[in-house]
Every structure is written in C-alpha cells, then in structure tokens.
C-alpha positions in Angstrom: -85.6 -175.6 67.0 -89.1 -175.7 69.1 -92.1 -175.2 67.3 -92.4 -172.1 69.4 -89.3 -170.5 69.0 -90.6 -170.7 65.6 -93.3 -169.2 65.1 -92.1 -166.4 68.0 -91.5 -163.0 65.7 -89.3 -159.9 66.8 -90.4 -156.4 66.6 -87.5 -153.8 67.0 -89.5 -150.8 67.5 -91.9 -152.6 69.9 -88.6 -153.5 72.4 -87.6 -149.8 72.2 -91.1 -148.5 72.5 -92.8 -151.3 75.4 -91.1 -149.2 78.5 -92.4 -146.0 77.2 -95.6 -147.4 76.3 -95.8 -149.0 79.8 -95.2 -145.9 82.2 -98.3 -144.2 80.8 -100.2 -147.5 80.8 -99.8 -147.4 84.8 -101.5 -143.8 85.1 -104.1 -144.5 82.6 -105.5 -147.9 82.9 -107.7 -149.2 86.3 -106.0 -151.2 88.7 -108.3 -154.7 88.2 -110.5 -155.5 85.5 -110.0 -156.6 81.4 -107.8 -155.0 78.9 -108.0 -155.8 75.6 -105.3 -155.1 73.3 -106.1 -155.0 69.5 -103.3 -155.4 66.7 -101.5 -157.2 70.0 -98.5 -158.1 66.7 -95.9 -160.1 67.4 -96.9 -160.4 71.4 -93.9 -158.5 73.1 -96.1 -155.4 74.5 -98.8 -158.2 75.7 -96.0 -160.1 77.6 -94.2 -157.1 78.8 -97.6 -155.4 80.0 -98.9 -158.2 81.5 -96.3 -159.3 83.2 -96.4 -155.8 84.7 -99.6 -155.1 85.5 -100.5 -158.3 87.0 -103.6 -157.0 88.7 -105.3 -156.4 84.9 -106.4 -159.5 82.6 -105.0 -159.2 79.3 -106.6 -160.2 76.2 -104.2 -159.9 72.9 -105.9 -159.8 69.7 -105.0 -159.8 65.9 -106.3 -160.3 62.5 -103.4 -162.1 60.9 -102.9 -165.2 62.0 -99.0 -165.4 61.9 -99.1 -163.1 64.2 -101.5 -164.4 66.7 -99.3 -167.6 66.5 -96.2 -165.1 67.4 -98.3 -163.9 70.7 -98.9 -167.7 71.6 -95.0 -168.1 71.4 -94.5 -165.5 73.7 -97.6 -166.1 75.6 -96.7 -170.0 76.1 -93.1 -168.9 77.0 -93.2 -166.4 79.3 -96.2 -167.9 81.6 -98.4 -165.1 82.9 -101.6 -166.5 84.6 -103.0 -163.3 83.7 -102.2 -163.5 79.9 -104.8 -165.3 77.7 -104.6 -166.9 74.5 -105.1 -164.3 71.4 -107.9 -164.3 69.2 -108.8 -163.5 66.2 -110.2 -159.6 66.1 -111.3 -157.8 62.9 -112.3 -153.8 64.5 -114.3 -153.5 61.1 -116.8 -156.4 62.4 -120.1 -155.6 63.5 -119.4 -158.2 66.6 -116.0 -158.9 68.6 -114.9 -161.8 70.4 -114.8 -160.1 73.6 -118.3 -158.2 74.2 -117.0 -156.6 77.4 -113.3 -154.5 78.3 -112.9 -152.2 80.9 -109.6 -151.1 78.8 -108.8 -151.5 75.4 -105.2 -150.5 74.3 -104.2 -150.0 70.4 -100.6 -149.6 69.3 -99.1 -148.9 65.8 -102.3 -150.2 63.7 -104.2 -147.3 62.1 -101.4 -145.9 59.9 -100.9 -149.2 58.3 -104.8 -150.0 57.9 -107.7 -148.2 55.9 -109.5 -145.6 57.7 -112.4 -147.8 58.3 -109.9 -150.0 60.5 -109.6 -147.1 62.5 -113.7 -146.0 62.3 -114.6 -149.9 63.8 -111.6 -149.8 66.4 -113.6 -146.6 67.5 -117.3 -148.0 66.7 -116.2 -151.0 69.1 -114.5 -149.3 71.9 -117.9 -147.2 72.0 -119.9 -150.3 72.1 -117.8 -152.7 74.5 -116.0 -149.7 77.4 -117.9 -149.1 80.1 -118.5 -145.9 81.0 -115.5 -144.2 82.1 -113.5 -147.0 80.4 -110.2 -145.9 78.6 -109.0 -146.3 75.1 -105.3 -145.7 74.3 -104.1 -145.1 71.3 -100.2 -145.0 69.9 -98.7 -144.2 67.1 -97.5 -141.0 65.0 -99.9 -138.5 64.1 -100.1 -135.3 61.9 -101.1 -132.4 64.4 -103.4 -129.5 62.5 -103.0 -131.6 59.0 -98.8 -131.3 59.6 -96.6 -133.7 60.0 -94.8 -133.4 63.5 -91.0 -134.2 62.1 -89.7 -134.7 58.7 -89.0 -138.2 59.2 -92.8 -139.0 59.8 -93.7 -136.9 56.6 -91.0 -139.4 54.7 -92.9 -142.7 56.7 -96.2 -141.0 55.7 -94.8 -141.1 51.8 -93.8 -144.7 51.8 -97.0 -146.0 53.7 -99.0 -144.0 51.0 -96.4 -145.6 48.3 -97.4 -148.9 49.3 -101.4 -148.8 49.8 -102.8 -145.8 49.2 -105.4 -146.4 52.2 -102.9 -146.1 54.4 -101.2 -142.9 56.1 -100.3 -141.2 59.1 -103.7 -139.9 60.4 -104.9 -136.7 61.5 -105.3 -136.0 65.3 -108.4 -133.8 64.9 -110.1 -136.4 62.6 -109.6 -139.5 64.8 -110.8 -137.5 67.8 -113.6 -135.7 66.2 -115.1 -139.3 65.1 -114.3 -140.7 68.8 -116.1 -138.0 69.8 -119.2 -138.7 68.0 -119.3 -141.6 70.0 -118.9 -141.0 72.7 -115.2 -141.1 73.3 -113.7 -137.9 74.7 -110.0 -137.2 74.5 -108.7 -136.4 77.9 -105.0 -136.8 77.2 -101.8 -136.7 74.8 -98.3 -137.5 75.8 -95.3 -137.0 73.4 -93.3 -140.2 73.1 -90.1 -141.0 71.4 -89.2 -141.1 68.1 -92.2 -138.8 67.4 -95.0 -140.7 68.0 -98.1 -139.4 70.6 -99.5 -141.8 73.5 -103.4 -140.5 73.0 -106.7 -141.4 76.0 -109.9 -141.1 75.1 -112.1 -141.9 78.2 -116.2 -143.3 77.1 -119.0 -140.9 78.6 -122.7 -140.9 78.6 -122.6 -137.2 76.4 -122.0 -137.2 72.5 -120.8 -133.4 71.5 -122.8 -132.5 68.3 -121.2 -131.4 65.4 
C-alpha cells in the first residue's frame, strides 16, 4: 500500500455533506483571494472545494496531526495548484500561522471542542478578515436554547457523555460573542440532516451589549 493511501482517512458525513456545503460556499465566499479552512479533518472538503473554486487559494488547517497528514494524502493525490499544504492551527492561540484570509470557513469543530475553541476561532477571524471578509460556520445548533430535532438532542447527550466541554452550541451565544467583535451574522441556511450553514461578515462597528 502507498504511504499515502495510508495515512489518507475517510469521513462519511463529510462525502454526504461536501455538495451541500459547496453550493453556499459559491454565494458566500469572493471570487479571488485566500480562504482558510480551520479543522480542515481528514481533507475531503479542502479537495472537493478547491478543486471547485479554483479562482480561491485554499489553506487547510488542523490541530491534530493525523489529520493534517490525512489532508496531505488527499492534497498530494488530487493535485490542485491552488491547494496548499496544511498546517498546524490551534484557534485558542494568541497568533496563527496565516496573519491574513480574506475567507475563513469552519466545519463540524465547535461541538466537539471547549467553548474557548470556539471564543479563539472567533477572536482570530476578528483579527485576520478583512473588512467585509466572511466567516462560515457549519454544524448543528440549538436555536432559542432548543434542540432543532430529537436526534441532535440524543448527539448533544453523547458529546456531553464523553467530555463534558463539549455540546451542541447555542446560536444566540456564538453570534452574540461574534458580534462583540465585530462579526455580524448576515445569514443562516438550513442544511441536511439538521445542521445550519451560518455567515458572519467582519465590519468596522461593534454592537454594545
């Protein structure tokens, strides 16, 4: 077997969800210019993206190191001049390896991280997007503190069962601490199997609370 087939993981959920995932991508994210994905896991979203939006740069990231070498795999094996290699990315970190996205794009990572994952992927999208610059957000969300199916309330319960950091997050929290920086949500769409495709967009003006 090559090294590279190897190392290259499979995400179920991430073939179902990349199409999806991909049809609001084209609405939402500019034309030219940097995207950086964070929690890029096994690679499939940052080969199926950039192979689609060949106009963008994409940058995969991750903290685990597996899975960086899972993006390589893919990375090495599907070619994309516009694909670069993945780096190492902790959002808590008071510094990133990339000081500069015009786009950064977040998939299935605060759920299954401490709430202070989610507070520096927010903290750092502030500091690095431009203005006007979009972060996108996916994953399933509770909407007014309740769960939006009963299957997500049974996910929530077995996240909770095996960190208690984790969970399914509140919409209203996340987007009342974009907010205060700076990070405005201009955009929801409903996606299958109950999860919420979420755009904040970065401006100058930071709502009091």
């Amino acid at each position: 077997m090559e090294r590279g087939e190897y190392l290259k993981q499979l995400s179920a959920s991430s073939e179902r969800n990349k199409d999806p995932i991909l049809d609001v991508l084209r609405d939402i994210l500019p034309e030219t210019g940097l995207v950086l994905e964070i929690a890029s896991g096994t690679g499939q979203h940052a080969v199926h993206f950039a192979g689609a939006l060949t106009g963008l740069e994409w940058q995969p990231s991750d903290i685990d190191p597996e899975l960086r070498n899972s993006v390589e795999a893919w990375r090495a094996e599907a070619g994309h001049p516009n694909l670069r290699a993945p780096v190492h990315l902790d959002t808590t970190a008071d510094t990133w390896p990339v000081d500069a996205a015009d786009a950064i794009v977040n998939a299935n990572m605060i759920h299954i991280a401490p709430w202070e994952v989610c507070l520096g992927l927010l903290e750092g999208a502030a500091r690095i997007l431009p203005e006007g610059g979009v972060l996108y957000m996916y994953g399933p969300y509770k909407i007014g503190g309740r769960h939006t199916a009963p299957s997500n309330e049974a996910f929530d319960q077995s996240l909770r069962a095996r960190d208690p950091s984790w969970g399914i997050r509140n919409l209203d929290d996340v987007a009342l601490e974009a907010r205060r920086r700076g990070l405005h949500l201009i955009k929801t769409v409903k996606m299958p199997a109950n999860n919420l495709s979420v755009i904040y967009r970065k401006t100058a003006m930071v709502t009091a609370e």
